[in-house]
C-alpha positions as CSV (number, residue, x, y, z in Angstrom):
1,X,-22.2,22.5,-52.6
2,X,-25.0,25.1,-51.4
3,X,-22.5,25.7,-48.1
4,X,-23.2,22.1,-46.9
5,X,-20.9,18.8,-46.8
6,X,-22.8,16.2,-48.6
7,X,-23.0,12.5,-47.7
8,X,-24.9,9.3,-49.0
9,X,-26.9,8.0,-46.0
10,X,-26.7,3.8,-45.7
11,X,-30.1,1.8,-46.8
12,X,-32.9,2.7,-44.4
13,X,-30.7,5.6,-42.1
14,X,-31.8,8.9,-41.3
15,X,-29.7,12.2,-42.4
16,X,-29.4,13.6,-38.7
17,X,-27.5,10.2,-38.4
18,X,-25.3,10.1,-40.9
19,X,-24.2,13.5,-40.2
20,X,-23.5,12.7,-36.8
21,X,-21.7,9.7,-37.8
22,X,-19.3,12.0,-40.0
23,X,-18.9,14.6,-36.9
24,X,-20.8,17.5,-38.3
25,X,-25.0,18.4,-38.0
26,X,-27.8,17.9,-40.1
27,X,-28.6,21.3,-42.0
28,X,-31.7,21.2,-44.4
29,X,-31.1,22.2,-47.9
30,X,-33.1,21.6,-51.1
31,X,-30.5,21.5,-54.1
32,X,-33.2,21.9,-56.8
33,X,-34.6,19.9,-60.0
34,X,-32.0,21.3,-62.1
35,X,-28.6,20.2,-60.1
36,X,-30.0,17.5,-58.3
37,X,-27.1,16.3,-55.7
38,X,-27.5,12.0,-55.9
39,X,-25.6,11.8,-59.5
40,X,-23.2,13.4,-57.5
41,X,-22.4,11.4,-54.1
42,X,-22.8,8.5,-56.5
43,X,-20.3,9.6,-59.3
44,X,-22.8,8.6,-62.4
45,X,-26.6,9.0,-63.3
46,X,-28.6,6.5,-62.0
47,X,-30.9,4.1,-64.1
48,X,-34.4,6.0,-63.6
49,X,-34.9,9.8,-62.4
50,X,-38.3,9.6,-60.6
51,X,-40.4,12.7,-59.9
52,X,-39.9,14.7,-56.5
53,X,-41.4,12.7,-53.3
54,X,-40.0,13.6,-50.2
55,X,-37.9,16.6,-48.5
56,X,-34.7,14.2,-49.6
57,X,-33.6,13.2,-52.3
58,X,-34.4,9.3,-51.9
59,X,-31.8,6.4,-53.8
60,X,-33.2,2.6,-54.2
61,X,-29.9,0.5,-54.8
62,X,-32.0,-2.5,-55.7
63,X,-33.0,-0.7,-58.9
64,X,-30.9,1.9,-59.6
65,X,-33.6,4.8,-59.4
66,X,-33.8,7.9,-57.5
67,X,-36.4,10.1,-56.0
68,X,-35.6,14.4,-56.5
69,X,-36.8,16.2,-53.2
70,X,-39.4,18.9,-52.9
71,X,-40.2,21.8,-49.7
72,X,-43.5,19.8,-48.8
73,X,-43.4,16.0,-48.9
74,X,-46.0,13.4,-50.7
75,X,-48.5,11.6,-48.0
76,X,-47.2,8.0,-49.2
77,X,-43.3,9.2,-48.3
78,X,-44.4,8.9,-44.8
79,X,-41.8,12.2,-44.4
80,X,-43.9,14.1,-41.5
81,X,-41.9,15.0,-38.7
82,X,-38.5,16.9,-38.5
83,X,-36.7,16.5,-42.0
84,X,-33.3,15.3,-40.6
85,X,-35.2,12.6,-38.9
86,X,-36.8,10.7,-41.9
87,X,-35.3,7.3,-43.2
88,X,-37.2,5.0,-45.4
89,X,-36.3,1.2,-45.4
90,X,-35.5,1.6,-49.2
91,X,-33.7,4.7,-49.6
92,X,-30.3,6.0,-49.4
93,X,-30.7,9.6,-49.0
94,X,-28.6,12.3,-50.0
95,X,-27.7,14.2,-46.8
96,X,-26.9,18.1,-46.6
97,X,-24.3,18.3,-43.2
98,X,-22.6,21.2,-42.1
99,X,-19.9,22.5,-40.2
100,X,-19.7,24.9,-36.9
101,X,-22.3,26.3,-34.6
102,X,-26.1,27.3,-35.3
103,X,-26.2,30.3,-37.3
104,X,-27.7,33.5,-35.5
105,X,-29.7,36.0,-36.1
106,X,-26.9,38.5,-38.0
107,X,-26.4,41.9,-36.4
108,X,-28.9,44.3,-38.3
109,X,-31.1,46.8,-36.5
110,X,-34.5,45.9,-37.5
111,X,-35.9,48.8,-36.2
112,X,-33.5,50.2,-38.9
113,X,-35.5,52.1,-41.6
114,X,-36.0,49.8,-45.0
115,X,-33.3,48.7,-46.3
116,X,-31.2,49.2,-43.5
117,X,-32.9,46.5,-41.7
118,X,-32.6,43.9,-44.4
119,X,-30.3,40.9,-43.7
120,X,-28.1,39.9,-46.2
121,X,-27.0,36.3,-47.1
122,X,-29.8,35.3,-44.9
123,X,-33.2,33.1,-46.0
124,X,-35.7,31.6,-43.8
125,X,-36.4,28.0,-44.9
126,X,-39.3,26.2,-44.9
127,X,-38.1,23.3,-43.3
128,X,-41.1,21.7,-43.1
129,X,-42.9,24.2,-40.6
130,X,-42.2,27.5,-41.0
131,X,-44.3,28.4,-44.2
132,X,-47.5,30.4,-44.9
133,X,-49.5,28.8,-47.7
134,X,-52.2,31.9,-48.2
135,X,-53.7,33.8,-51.4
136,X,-50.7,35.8,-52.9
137,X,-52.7,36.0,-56.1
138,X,-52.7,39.8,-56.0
139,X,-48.8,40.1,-55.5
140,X,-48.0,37.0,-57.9
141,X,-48.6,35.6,-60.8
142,X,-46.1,33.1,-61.6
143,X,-43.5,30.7,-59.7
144,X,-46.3,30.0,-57.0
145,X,-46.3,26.4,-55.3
146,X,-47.4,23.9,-57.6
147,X,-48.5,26.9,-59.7
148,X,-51.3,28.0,-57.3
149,X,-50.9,31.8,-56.7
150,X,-53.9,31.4,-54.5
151,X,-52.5,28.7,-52.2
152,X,-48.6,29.4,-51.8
153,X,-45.5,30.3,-49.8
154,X,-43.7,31.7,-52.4
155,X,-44.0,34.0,-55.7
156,X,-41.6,35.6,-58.9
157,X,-40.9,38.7,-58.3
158,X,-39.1,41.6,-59.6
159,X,-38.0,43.4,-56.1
160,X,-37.1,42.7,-52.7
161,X,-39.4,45.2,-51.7
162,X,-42.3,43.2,-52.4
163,X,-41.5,40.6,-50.2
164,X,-41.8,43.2,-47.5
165,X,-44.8,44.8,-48.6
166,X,-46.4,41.7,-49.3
167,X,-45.6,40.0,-45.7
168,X,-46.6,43.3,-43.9
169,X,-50.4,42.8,-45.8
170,X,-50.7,39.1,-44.6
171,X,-51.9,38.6,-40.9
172,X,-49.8,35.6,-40.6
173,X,-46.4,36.6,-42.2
174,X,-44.0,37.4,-39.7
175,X,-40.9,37.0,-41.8
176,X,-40.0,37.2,-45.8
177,X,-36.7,35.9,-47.4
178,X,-35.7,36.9,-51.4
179,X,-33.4,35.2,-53.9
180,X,-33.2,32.7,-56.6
181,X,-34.6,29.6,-57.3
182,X,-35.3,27.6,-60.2
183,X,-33.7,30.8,-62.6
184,X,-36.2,33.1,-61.4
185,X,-36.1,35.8,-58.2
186,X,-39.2,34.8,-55.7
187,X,-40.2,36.0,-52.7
188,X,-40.5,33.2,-49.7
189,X,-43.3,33.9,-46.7
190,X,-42.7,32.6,-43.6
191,X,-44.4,32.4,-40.2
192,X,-41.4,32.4,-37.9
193,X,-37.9,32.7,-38.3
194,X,-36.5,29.2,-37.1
195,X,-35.7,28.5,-40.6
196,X,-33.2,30.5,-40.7
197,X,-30.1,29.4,-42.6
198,X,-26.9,31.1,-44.2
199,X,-27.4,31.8,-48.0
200,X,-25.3,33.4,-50.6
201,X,-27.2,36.1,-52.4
202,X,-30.1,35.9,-50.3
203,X,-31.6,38.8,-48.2
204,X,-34.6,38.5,-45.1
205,X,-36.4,40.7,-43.2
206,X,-39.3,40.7,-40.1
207,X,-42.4,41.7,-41.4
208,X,-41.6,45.0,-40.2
209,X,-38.7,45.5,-42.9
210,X,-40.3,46.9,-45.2
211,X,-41.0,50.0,-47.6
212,X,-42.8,52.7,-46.3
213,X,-46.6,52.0,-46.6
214,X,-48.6,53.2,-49.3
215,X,-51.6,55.0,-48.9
216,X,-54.9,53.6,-49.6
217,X,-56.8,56.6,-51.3
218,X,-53.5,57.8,-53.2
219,X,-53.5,54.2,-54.5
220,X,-57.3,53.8,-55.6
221,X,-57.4,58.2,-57.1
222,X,-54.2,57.2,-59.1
223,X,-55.3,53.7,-60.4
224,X,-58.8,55.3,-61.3
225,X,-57.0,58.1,-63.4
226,X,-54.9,55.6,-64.9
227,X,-58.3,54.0,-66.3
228,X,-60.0,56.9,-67.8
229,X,-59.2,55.7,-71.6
230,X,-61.1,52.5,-70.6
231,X,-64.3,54.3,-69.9
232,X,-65.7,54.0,-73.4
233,X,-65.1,50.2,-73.1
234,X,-62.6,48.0,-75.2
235,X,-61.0,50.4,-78.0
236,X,-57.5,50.9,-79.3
237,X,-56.5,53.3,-76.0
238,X,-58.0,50.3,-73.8
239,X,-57.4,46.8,-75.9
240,X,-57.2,44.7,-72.7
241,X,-60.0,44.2,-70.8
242,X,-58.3,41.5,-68.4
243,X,-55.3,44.3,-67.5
244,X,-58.4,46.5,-67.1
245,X,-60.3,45.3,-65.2
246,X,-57.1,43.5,-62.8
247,X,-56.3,47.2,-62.1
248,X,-60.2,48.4,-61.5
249,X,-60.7,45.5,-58.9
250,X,-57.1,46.8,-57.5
251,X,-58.8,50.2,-57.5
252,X,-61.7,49.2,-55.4
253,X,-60.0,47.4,-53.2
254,X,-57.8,50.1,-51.7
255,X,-60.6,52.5,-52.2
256,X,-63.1,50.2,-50.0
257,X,-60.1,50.6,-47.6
258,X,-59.4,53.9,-47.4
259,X,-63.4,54.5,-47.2
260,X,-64.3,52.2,-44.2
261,X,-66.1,54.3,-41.8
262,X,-64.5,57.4,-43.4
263,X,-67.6,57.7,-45.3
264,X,-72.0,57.0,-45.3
265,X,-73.3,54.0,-45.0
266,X,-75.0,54.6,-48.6
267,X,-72.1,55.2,-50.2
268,X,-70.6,52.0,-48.8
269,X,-72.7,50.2,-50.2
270,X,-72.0,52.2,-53.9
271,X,-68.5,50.4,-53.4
272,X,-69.5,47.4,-52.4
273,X,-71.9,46.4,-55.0
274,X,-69.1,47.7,-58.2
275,X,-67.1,45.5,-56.2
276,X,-69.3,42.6,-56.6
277,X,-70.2,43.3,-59.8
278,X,-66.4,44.0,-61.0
279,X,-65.4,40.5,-59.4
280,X,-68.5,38.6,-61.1
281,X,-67.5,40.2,-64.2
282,X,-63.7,39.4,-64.1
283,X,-65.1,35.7,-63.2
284,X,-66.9,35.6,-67.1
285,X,-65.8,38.8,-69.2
286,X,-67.3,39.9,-72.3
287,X,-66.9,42.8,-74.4
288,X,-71.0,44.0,-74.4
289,X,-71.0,43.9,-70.7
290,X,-67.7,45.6,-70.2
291,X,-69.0,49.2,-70.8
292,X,-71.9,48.7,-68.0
293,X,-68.9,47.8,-65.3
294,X,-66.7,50.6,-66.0
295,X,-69.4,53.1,-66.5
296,X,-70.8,52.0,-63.2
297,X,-67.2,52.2,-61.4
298,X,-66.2,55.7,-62.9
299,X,-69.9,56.7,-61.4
300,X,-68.7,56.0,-58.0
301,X,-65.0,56.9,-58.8
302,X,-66.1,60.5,-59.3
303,X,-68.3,60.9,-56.5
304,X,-65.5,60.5,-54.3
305,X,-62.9,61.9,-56.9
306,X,-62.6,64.8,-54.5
307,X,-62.7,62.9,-51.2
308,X,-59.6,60.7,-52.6
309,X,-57.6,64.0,-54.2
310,X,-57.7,65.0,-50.6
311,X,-56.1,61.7,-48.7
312,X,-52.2,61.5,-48.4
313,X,-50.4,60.9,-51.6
314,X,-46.7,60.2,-51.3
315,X,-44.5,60.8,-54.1
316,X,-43.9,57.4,-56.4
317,X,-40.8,56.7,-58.1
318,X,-41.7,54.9,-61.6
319,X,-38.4,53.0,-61.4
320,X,-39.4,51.5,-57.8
321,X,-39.8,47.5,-58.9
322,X,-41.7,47.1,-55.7
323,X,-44.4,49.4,-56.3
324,X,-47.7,48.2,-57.7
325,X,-48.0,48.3,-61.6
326,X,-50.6,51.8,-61.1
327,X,-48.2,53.6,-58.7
328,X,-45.7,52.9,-62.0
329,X,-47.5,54.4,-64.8
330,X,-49.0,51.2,-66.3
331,X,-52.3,49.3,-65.8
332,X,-51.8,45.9,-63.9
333,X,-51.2,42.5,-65.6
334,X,-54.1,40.5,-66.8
335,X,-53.5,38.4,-62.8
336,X,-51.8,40.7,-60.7
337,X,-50.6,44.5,-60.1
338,X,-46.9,43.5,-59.9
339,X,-46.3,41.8,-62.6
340,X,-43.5,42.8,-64.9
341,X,-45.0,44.9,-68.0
342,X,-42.6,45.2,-70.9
């Protein structure tokens, strides 16, 4: 299963082992809550399913229980160093082995233009090292690591091409992989690419891979339009302040961008005070103090309207799932701009 030969390791031995003892290598693989792979090499369900512990699935003979594996392990599994080299004096572990030589980098031009460059049947694993664990909050809102958007790897989402946007926005990223996991599409972060592992129905990139980049004045003049039936505060044109005010902070942030030393110092400090007060507001919302916020964002949003008309646009495709929700005709979700609006 998963393009791996699968073995039960003996009591207290170590994967790399047993796959050595069988003639093939040790090749990380996490087969998931739903198909776990132990009822398997064992032919029935054990006793007791226990909840996920280390980066292997664990079996305790003496009773008939079994641990499900998870991408980063629990302190007490004592599972720190290199995956294939962990063995616990209780376990049996269920060992992914594989066949043939390391896999190599495939041959795709990655100075190819997106998404030439894209590799396909590729993903960059975790494997214990190779992750970023950053805020992704503004590109996520669901599927995150232990569902915290603002301290994951990983992310639902609709397009490949938000992996790439997302990875060229985070200092750190250096690689992104896309596919399935746990019946949902997600993009997967990574900080190098020695993770990198043959996948069915996968595709990765470098953080260069990636759509072209969007402009930051396009993005804050079109989100700003977007928000004009909002300026009268909460009403039947604008009945969620949460999308609302998700897509004015998305607003502001691109426009803070486009303006740094672009414009005065006085009118820096216009954007950066709707800034704070648009974030304090998101932090507690209420409907009386909603018209105070957007009046005092659409006062700075029209100052500069001009200035931001000016700046390179580029021309959006609605249908273009890795676009931001504004760049697609709709205000952003209630936690991020890329969620899926029906």
């Amino acid at each position: 299963m998963h393009n791996r030969c699968w073995y039960l390791s003996d009591q207290g031995v170590s994967c790399e082992k047993t796959c050595q003892a069988k003639g093939v290598t040790y090749q990380q693989q996490f087969p998931g809550e739903a198909t776990p792979m132990l009822p398997k090499l064992l032919g029935r369900e054990p006793a007791t399913r226990q909840f996920a512990w280390g980066r292997t699935e664990c079996y305790v003979a003496g009773s008939d229980r079994y641990h499900t594996a998870k991408e980063r392990a629990d302190s007490n599994s004592e599972d720190t160093g290199e995956p294939g080299q962990w063995a616990y004096s209780a376990c049996r572990l269920s060992c992914p082995c594989t066949q043939g030589p390391k896999v190599e980098a495939p041959a795709v031009d990655p100075t190819a233009p997106y998404p030439s460059c894209v590799e396909q049947n590729s993903v960059f694993r975790h494997a214990g090292a190779h992750a970023i664990f950053a805020d992704l909050s503004a590109f996520g809102a669901s599927g995150c690591w232990q569902n915290d958007c603002k301290h994951t790897d990983k992310f639902n989402a609709e397009d490949m091409g938000t992996c790439g946007r997302t990875c060229a926005q985070i200092e750190e990223c250096t690689h992104w992989s896309y596919g399935e996991q746990e019946d949902a599409k997600k993009c997967f972060l990574r900080k190098g690419d020695g993770g990198r592992e043959v996948m069915d129905g996968f595709t990765s990139g470098a953080r260069s891979c990636a759509p072209p980049a969007l402009p930051d004045g396009y993005m804050a003049y079109v989100a700003g339009r977007l928000l004009e039936p909002c300026d009268a505060g909460k009403s039947d044109a604008c009945p969620d302040m949460a999308r609302a005010i998700t897509t004015w902070r998305f607003a502001i942030k691109h426009l803070k961008r486009a303006t740094e030393g672009k414009v005065d110092p006085n009118t820096i400090n216009f954007i950066n005070q709707v800034s704070d007060d648009t974030d304090a507001f998101a932090a507690q919302m209420s409907e009386d103090n909603f018209p105070v916020v957007v009046t005092n964002n659409r006062q700075v949003f029209m100052a500069l309207n001009s200035w931001m008309a000016a700046q390179p646009s580029v021309q959006a495709d609605p249908k273009d799932a890795s676009l931001p929700n504004p760049l697609r005709g709709h205000l952003c979700g209630a936690a991020s701009c890329y969620e899926k609006i029906a």
